[in-house]
C-alpha positions in Angstrom: 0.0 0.0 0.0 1.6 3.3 -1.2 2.3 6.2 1.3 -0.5 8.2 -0.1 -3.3 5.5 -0.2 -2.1 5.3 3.4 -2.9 8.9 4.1 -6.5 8.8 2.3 -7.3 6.1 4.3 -6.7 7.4 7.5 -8.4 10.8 6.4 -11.8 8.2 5.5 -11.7 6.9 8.7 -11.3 10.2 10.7 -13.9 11.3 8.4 -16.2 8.6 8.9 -15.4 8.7 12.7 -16.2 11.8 13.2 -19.8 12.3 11.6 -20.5 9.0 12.9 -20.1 10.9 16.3 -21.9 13.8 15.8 -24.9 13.1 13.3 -27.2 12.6 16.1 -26.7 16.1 17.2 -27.3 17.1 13.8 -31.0 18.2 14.4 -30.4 19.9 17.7 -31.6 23.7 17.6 -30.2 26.6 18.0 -29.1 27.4 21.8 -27.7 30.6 23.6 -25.8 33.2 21.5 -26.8 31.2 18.1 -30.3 33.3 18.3 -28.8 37.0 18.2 -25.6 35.3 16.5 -28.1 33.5 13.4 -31.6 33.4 14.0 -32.5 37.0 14.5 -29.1 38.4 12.9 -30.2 40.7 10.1 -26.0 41.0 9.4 -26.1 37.8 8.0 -28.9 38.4 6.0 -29.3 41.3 3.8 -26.4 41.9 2.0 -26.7 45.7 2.8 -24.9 44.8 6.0 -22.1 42.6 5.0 -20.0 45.4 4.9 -20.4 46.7 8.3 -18.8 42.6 9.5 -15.6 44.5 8.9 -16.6 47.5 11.1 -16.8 45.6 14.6 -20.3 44.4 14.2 -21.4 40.8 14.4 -24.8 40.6 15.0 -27.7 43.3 14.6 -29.5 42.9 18.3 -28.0 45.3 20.9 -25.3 43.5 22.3 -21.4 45.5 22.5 -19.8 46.2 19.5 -16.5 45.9 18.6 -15.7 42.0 18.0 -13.2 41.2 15.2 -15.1 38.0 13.3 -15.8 39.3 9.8 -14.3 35.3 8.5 -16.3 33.7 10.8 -19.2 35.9 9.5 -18.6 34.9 6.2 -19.2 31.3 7.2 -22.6 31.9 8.6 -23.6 34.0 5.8 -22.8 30.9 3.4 -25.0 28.8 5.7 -28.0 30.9 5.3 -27.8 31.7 1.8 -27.4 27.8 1.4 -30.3 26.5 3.9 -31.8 29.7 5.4 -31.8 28.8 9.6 -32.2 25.1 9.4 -29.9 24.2 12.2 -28.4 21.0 10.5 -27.0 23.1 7.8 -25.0 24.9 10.3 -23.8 22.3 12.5 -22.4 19.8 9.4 -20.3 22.8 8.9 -19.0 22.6 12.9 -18.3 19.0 12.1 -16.7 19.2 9.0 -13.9 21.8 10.9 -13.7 19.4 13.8 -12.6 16.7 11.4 -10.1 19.2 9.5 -8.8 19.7 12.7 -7.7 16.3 13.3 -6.5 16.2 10.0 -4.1 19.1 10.7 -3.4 18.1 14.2 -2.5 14.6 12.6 0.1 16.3 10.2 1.4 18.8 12.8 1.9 15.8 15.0 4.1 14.1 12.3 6.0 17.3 11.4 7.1 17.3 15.4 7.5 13.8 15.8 8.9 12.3 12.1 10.0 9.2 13.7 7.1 8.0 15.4 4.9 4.8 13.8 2.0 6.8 11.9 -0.5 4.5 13.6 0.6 6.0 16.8 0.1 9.4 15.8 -3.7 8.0 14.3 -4.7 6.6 17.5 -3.3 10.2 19.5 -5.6 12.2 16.7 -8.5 9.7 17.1 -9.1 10.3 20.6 -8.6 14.3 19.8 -12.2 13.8 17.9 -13.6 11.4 20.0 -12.9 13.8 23.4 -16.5 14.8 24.5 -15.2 17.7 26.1 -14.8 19.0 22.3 -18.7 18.3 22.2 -19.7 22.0 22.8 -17.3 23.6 20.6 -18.6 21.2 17.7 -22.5 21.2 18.5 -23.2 24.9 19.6 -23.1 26.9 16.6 -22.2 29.7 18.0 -18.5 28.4 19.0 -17.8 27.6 15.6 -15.3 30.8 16.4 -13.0 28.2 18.2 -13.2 26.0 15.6 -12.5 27.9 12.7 -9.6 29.5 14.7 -8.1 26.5 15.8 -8.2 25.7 11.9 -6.4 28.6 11.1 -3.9 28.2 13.7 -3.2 24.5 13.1 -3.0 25.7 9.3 -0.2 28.3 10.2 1.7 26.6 12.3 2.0 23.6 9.8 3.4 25.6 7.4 5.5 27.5 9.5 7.4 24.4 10.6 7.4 23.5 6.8 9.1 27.1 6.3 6.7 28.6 4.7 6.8 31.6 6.8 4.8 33.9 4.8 2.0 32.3 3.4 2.0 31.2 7.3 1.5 34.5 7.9 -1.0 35.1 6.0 -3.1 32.2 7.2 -2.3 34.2 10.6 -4.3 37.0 9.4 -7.2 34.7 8.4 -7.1 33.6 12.1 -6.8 37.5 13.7 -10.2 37.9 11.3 -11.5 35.3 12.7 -11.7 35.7 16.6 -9.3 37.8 19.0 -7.6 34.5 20.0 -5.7 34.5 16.5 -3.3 36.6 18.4 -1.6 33.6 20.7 0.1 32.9 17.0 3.1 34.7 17.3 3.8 33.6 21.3 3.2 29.6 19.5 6.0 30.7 17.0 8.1 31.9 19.4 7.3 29.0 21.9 8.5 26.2 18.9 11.7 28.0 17.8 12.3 28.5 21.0 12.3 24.7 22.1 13.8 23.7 19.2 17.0 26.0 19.4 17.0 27.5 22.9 18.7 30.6 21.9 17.7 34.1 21.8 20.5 34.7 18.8 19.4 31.6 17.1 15.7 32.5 17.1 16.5 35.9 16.0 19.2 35.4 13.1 19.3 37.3 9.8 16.4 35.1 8.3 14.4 35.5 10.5 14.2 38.8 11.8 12.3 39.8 8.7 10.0 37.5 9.5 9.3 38.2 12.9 9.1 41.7 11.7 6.4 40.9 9.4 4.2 39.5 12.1 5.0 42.2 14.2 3.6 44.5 11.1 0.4 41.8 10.8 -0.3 42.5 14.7 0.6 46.1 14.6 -1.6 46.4 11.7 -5.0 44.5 13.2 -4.4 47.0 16.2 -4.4 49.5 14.1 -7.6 48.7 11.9 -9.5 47.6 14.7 -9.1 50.9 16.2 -9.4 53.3 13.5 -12.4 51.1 11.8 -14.5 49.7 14.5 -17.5 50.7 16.3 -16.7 50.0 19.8 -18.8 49.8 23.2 -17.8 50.3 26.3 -18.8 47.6 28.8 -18.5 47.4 32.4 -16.6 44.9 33.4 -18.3 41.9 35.4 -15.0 41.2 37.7 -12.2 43.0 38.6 -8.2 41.9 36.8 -7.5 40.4 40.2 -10.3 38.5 40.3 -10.3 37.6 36.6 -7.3 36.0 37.0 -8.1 34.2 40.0 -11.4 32.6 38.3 -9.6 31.7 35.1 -6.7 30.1 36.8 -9.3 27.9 38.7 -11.0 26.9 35.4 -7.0 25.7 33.7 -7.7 23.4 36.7 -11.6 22.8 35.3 -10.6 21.8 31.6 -7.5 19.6 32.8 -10.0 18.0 35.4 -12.2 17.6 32.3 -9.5 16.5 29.7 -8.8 13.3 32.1 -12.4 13.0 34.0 -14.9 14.2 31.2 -18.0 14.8 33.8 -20.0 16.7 34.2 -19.9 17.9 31.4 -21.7 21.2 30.9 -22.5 24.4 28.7 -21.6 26.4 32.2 -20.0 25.3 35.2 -20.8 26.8 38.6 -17.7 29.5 39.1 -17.9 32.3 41.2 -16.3 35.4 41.2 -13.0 34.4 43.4 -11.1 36.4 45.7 -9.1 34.9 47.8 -5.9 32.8 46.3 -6.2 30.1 48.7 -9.9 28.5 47.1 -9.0 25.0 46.8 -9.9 25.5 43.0 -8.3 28.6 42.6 -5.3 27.1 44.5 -4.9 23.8 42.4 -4.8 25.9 39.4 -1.8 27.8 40.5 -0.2 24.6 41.2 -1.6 22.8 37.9 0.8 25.6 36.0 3.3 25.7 38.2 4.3 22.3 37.7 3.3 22.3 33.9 5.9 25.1 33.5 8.3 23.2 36.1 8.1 19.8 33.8 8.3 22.1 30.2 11.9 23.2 31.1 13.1 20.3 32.6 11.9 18.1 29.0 13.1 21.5 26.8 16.1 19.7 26.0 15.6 16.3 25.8 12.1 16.6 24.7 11.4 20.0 23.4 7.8 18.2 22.2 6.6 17.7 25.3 8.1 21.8 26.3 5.9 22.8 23.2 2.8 21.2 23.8 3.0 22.7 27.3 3.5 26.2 26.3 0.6 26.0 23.3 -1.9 24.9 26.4 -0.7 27.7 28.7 -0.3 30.4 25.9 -3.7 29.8 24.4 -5.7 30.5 27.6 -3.9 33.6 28.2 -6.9 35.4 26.4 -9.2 34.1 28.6 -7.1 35.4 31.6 -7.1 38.9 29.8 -10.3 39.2 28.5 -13.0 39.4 31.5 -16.1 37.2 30.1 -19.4 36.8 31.2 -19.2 33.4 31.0 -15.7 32.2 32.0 -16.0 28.7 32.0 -17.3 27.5 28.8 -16.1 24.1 27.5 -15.5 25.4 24.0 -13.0 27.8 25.2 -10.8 24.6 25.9 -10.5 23.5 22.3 -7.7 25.5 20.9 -5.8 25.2 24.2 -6.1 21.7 24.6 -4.4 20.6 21.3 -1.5 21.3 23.2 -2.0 18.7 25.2 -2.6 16.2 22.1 1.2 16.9 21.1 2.8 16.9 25.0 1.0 13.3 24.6 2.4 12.3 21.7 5.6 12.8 22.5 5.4 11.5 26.1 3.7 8.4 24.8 5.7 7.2 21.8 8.1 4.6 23.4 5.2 3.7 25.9 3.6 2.4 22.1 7.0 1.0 20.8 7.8 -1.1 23.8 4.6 -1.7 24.9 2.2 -2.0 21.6 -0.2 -4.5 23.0 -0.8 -3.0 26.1 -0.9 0.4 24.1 -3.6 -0.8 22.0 -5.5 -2.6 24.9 -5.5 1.1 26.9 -6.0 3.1 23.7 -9.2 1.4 22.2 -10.7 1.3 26.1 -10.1 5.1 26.1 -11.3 5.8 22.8 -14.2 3.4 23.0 -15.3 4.8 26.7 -14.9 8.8 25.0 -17.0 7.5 22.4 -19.7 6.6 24.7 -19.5 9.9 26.3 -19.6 12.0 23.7 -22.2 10.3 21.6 -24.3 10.4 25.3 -23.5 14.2 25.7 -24.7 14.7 22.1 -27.6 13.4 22.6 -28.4 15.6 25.2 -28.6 18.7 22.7 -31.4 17.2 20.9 -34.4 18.2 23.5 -33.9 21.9 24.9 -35.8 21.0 27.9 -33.8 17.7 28.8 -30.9 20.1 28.0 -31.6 22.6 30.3 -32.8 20.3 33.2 -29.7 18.6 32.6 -27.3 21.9 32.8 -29.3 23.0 35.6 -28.6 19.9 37.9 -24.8 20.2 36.9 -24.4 23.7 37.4 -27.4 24.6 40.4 -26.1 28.0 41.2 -25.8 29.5 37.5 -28.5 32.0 37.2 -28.3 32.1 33.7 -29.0 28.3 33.2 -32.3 28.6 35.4 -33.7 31.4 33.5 -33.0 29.3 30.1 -35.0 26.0 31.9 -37.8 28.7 32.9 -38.0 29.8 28.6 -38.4 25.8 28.2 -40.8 25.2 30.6 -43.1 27.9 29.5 -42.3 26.7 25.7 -43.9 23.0 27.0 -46.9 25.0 28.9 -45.6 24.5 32.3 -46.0 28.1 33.9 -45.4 27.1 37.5 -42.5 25.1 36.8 -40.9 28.5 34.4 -41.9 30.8 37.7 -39.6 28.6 39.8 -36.6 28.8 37.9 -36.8 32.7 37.2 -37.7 33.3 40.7 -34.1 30.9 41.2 -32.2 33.1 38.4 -33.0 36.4 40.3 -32.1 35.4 43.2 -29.0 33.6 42.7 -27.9 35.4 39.1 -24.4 37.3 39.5 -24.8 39.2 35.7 -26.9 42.2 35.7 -28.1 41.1 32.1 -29.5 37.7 33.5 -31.2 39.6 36.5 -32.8 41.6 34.2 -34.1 38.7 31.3 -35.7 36.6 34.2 -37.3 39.7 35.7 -38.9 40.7 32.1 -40.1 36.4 31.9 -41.4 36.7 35.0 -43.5 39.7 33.9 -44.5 37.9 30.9 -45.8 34.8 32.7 -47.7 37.2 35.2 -49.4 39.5 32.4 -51.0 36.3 30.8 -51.7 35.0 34.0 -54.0 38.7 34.8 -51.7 40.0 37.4 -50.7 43.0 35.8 -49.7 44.9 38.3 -47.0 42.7 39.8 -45.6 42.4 36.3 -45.4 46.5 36.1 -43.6 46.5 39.2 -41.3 43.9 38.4 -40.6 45.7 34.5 -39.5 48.6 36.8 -37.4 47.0 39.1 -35.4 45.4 35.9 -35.3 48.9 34.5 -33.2 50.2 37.3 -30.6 47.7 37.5 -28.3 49.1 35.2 -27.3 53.0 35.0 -29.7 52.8 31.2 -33.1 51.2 30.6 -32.3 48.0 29.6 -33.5 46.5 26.1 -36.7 44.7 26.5 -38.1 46.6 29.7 -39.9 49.5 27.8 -41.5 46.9 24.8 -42.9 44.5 27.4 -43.9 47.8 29.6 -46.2 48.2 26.5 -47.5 45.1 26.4 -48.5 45.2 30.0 -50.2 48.5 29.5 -51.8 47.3 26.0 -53.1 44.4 28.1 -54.8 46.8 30.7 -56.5 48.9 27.9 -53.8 51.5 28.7 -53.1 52.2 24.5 -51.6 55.8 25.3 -48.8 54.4 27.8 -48.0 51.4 26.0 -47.6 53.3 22.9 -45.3 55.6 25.1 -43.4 52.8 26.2 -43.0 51.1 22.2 -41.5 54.6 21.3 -39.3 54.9 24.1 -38.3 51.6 23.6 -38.2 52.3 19.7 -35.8 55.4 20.0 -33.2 53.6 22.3 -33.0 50.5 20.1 -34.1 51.5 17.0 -33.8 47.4 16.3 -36.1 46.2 18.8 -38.3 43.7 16.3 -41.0 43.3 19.3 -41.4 46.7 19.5 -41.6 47.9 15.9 -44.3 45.2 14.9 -46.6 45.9 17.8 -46.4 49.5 17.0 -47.6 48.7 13.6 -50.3 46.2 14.8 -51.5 49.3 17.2 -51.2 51.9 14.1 -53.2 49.1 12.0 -56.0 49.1 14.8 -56.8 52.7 14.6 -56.5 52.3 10.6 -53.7 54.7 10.3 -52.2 52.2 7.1 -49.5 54.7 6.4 -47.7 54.6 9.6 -48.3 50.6 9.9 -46.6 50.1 6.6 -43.8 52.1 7.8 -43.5 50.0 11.2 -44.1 46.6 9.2 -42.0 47.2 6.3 -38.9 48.0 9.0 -40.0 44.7 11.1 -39.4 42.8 7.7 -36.2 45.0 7.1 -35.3 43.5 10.9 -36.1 40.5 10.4 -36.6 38.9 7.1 -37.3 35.5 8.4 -40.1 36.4 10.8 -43.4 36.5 9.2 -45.7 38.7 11.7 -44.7 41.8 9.3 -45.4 40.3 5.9 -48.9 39.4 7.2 -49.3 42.7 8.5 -48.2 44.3 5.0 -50.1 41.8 3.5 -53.8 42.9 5.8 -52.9 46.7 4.7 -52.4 45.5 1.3 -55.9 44.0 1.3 -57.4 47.3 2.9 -56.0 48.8 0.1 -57.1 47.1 -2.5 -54.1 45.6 -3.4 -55.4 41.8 -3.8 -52.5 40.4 -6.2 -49.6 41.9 -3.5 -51.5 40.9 -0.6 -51.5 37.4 -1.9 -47.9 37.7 -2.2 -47.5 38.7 1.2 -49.9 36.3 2.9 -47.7 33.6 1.0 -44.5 34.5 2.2 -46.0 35.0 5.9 -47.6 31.3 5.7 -44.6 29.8 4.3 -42.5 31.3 7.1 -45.1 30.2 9.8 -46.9 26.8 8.2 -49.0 26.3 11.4 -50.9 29.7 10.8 -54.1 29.0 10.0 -54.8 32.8 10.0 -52.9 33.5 6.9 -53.7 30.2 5.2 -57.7 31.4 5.6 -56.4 35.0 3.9 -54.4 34.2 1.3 -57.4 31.5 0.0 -59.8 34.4 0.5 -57.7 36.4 -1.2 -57.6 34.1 -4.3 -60.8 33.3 -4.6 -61.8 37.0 -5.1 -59.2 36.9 -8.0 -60.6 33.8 -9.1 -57.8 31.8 -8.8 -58.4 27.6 -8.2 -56.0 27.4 -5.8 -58.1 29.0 -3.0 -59.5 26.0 -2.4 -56.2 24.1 -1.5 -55.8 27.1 1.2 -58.9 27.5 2.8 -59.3 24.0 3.0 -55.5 24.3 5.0 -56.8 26.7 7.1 -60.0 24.2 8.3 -57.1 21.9 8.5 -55.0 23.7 11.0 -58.2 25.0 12.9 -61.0 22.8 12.5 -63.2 25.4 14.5 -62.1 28.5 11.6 -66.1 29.1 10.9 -65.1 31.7 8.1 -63.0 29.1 6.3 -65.9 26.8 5.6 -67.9 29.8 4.7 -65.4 31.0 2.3 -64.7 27.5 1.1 -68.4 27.1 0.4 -68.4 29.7 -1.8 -65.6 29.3 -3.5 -66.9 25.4 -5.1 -70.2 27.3 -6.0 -67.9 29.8 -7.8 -65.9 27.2 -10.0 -66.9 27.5 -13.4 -68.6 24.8 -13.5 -69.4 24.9 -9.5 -69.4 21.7 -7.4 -72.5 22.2 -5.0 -72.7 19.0 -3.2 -68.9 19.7 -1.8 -70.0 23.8 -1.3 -73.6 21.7 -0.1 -70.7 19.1 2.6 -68.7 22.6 3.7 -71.9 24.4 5.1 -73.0 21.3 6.9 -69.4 20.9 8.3 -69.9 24.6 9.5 -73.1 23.6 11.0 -71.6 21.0 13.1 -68.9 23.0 14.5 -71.4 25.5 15.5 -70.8 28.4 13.2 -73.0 30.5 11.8 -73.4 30.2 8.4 -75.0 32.9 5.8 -78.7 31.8 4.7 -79.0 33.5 1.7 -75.8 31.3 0.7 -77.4 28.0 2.1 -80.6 28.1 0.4 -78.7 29.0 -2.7 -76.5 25.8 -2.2 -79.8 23.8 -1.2 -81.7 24.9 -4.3 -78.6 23.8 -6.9 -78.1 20.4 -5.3 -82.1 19.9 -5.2 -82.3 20.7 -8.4 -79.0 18.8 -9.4 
């Protein structure tokens, strides 16, 4: 078998290995940041905005600005152009870079180690997919940001060793426009000339000077552009640098924990804000590096490997160290870091394989086989939100965040007292002002259906004041609470206020148009729904809205249009099915039947439907009474009143039929 049949066979079986993982994730939804990030991210789909992915912006709801992602942007906008917001579209993408990955890691892994048995290096890259700590980074959309970095960085540093400095370089730059973690590149350079030569004038001779220059100049220059080109928001920070560093150096000793004990496994992990070095977690991080580092430079020079692998784990969670999160202890953040470990392994375990290959192989398929187990488990959890949710909030009890996402669920299954319990949990033990605030506005959702609007007005006012502005969301559901106590003029106050501090806020704009629409002023409804479809294209509350002032108007053939695209982005409206049929069968088109009879479908009880539906077989050109005659009846039966003059008219053609 030639070298390179050799190589396309282990690239099928990674292949093969990894969907085989992941396809039963594939039909998981969309969780967390993959709703402002995809579903309602206008960026990614009106080509008006692409341009503004290389200004700082990401997404169009009101989150801070000033995120460098315009590749990783890219990448989403391919996945909505190809399959609109079918989830599966995005996620085959996740798992099609996951297996790259171990492609590259694979070849990196015999770049550093060209003596080592290439079945070795197979089995090391196998259990780098099979790891279900990687489960996250591949099945939440969202960190497709890792991913794709981790890609780029593998990429980089492959060529890099191959000396191919500057085309390295300018995969480098594909990584720094990809997420902010691109930047650990140059400190990963550094780290493997520096193991490899362990010499400051070695590292630094006349070739390659100009190269470290010319990263220097790449950095330099994505300082430069973020600065001068991005929008940026300021943010308060949710810990201090003291205690940033504290909390990250107790998660090192999470994803290490993790990396050899993979439970739980969780989309958050309980982690307060520390301060005080001596938290046993805090405290067995500081040790975890401490020795890392003491073992790196006693191997530097009989296994600068093992030194290198070491110093890519350590360097890549430097950002997370820097960069204050809100959520610092997400499993996907361990990806990039942890193929670090993968090559310390390699090179630690190499003549454990030579000497030992049986027992090697024993060990090695247990591990990979008990990993696969896991992760295919953990996959599964992803499928049902609410087993999700249940499941991350029994792992992780004291994230508020993680309630207030069960609560959603719960009321998504009809379960109100079940969704009051975990918002009334995220208040209480939620230490992010922004997850305070979300569970305070659910809570006033569930008590304004339930009648108790007044509790739900003081809550919506409590939420507003616990950040120096009016937080997004207060002043829209302010206005539906008033709307709902016949107050219009204070809940229309409320929509604008909320309307001119985020001019984006969907809710608001559309029930701003539906008020307008109520009072029959068309021209400002048309403005509100025509920006709600501008907001978001994929929502169809504003094309039916368009499409009911289109039919006021006059304007049958567009409001046809309209009431199409409405009920093809919501099937299950039986509303707009019953319209756009009515609609037709005033222009005297046939297929008004095949809609109204949908409607009746959809909502057996839709009285107007069979009415309509009735009319619409007498009106055939040659008209079918006995099914207009078997519509009326229907009607009858489920108790809706049904136009006489039209039943005796049916009555008297089928008699005299």
């Amino acid at each position: 078998m030639t070298t390179q049949t050799k190589e396309s066979l282990v690239a099928l079986c990674l292949a093969a290995f990894t969907f085989g993982l992941y396809v039963f994730s594939l039909n998981a939804p969309f969780y967390l940041d993959d709703q402002h990030m995809i579903v309602d991210n206008v960026f990614i789909k009106n080509s008006h905005y692409y341009a503004w992915l290389w200004k700082g912006y990401v997404t169009s709801s009101t989150i801070p600005k000033g995120m460098c992602r315009p590749v990783l942007m890219l990448t989403f906008i391919f996945n909505y152009l190809s399959a609109g917001l079918a989830a599966s579209g995005y996620r085959i993408v996740n798992i099609l870079l996951h297996f790259l990955n171990g492609i590259f890691l694979y070849s990196l892994l015999k770049l550093i180690r060209p003596s080592a048995p290439k079945l070795f290096l197979f089995l090391i890259t196998a259990v780098f997919i099979a790891h279900p700590i990687n489960t996250e980074a591949v099945i939440y959309i969202s960190s497709r940001s890792d991913l794709l970095t981790a890609f780029f960085l593998l990429g980089a540093m492959i060529l890099w060793i191959k000396k191919r400095p500057f085309l390295s370089l300018a995969v480098y730059a594909l990584a720094l426009l990809t997420k902010e973690t691109g930047l650990c590149f140059p400190m990963l350079v550094f780290a493997w000339d520096w193991t490899q030569m362990r010499s400051i004038k070695k590292v630094f001779d006349k070739k390659r000077t100009p190269v470290y220059a010319a990263a220097a100049a790449i950095t330099l220059a994505y300082f430069l552009y973020t600065s001068a080109f991005f929008s940026h928001t300021l943010v308060a920070p949710v810990r201090s640098v003291f205690s940033n560093v504290l909390v990250q150096t107790a998660v090192t000793f999470l994803y290490a924990k993790l990396f050899f004990l993979s439970e739980p496994l969780n989309m958050m992990h309980d982690m307060p804000n520390f301060s005080n070095v001596f938290s046993p977690l805090v405290l067995g991080g500081f040790i975890l590096i401490g020795l890392l580092i003491a073992y790196a430079v006693r191997k530097i020079k009989k296994e600068p490997a093992i030194a290198f692998g070491i110093a890519w784990f350590l360097i890549c969670l430097l950002p997370k160290f820097y960069a204050r999160l809100g959520f610092p202890a997400m499993e996907h953040h361990a990806y990039i870091p942890l193929l670090g470990i993968y090559i310390a392994l390699a090179a630690i375990l190499e003549n454990f394989y030579i000497r030992q290959k049986r027992y090697f192989f024993l060990s090695i398929a247990g591990i990979i086989a008990a990993l696969t187990i896991f992760t295919v488990v953990r996959s599964v959890e992803y499928i049902n939100p609410l087993m999700f949710w249940r499941i991350a909030a029994t792992r992780a009890p004291k994230t508020g965040v993680v309630h207030n996402y069960l609560g959603l669920e719960y009321l998504k299954n009809k379960l109100p007292d079940k969704a009051k319990i975990e918002f009334l949990t995220a208040v209480k033990i939620a230490d992010r002002k922004e997850t305070i605030v979300t569970s305070k506005i659910n809570l006033a959702i569930l008590l304004n259906d339930e009648g108790h609007h007044e509790e739900a007005l003081k809550l919506l006012h409590e939420a507003s004041t616990v950040t120096a502005i009016v937080p997004i969301g207060i002043n829209e559901m302010l206005g539906v609470v008033y709307m709902s106590m016949g107050d219009k003029e204070k809940a229309v106050k409320a929509w604008t206020e909320e309307i001119n501090s985020y001019p984006d806020s969907y809710e608001a704009v559309v029930n701003m148009g539906i008020y307008y629409f109520g009072i029959n002023d068309f021209a400002r409804a048309k403005r509100l729904f025509d920006r709600s479809v501008f907001l978001r294209p994929e929502a169809y509350l504003g094309y039916y809205g368009l499409a009911q002032i289109m039919e006021k108007e006059g304007n049958l053939k567009r409001a046809a249009e309209l009431y199409h695209d409405a009920l093809m982005l919501n099937p299950r409206d039986a509303a707009a099915a019953y319209y756009l049929g009515s609609v037709l069968s005033r222009l005297g088109n046939d297929k008004a039947v095949y809609y109204l009879q949908a409607a009746i479908d959809l909502n057996p009880k839709f009285c107007e439907a069979y009415n309509d539906l009735a009319v619409a077989y007498a009106s055939f050109k040659t008209p079918r009474w006995d099914m207009a005659q078997n519509e009326i009846k229907t009607a009858q039966t489920n108790g809706c009143k049904v136009n006489t003059d039209l039943t005796a008219l049916i009555e008297k053609n089928v008699v005299k039929k």
